[in-house]
C-alpha positions in Angstrom: 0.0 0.0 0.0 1.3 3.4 -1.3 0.9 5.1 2.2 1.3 4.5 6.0 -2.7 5.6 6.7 -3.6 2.8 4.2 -0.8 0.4 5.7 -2.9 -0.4 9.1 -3.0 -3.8 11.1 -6.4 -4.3 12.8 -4.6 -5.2 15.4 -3.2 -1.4 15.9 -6.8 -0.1 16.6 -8.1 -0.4 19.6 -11.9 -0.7 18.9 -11.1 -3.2 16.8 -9.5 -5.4 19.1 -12.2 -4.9 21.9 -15.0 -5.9 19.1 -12.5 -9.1 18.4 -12.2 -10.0 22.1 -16.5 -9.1 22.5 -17.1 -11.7 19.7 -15.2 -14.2 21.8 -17.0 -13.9 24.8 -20.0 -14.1 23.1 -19.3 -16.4 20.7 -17.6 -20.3 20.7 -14.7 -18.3 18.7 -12.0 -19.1 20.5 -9.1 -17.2 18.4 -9.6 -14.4 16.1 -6.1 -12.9 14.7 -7.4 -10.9 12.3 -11.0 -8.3 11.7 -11.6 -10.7 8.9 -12.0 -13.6 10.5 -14.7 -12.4 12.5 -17.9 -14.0 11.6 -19.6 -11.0 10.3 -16.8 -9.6 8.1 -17.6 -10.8 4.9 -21.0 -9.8 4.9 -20.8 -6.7 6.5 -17.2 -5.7 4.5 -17.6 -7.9 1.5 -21.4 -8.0 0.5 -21.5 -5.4 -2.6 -25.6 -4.3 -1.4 -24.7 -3.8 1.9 -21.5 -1.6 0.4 -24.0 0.3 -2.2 -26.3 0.7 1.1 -23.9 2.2 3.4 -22.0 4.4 0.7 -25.9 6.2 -0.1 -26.4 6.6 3.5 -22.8 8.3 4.4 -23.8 10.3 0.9 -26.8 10.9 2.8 -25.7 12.1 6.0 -22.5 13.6 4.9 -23.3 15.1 1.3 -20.1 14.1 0.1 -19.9 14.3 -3.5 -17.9 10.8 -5.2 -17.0 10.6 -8.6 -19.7 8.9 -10.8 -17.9 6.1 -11.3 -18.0 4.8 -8.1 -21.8 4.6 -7.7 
């Protein structure tokens, strides 16, 4: 990755590693190591409708303007 900001381990942010270690309590997960092995990863992250969904609803609250192609 071209720059430090987009060079981040999950494991570096701390709400990250509390939702990782809340899943395991909750959860017969007994060892997550990384944010995408949590169960709800790939369909929250990965799932193009639920992308589509929550890039119209940051539009939405934040009225930021993206370049047509990414709709």
């Amino acid at each position: 990755m071209p720059t430090v900001k987009e060079n981040l381990c999950c494991q570096e942010v701390n709400k990250i590693i509390e939702e990782i270690q809340e899943e395991m309590k909750l959860t017969d997960v007994k060892e997550i190591k990384c944010i995408t092995q949590h169960p709800g990863f790939a369909s929250v992250c990965l799932d193009r409708h639920v992308l589509k969904t929550a890039y119209y609803s940051y539009r939405q609250d934040y009225g930021v303007n993206m370049p047509d192609n990414m709709e």
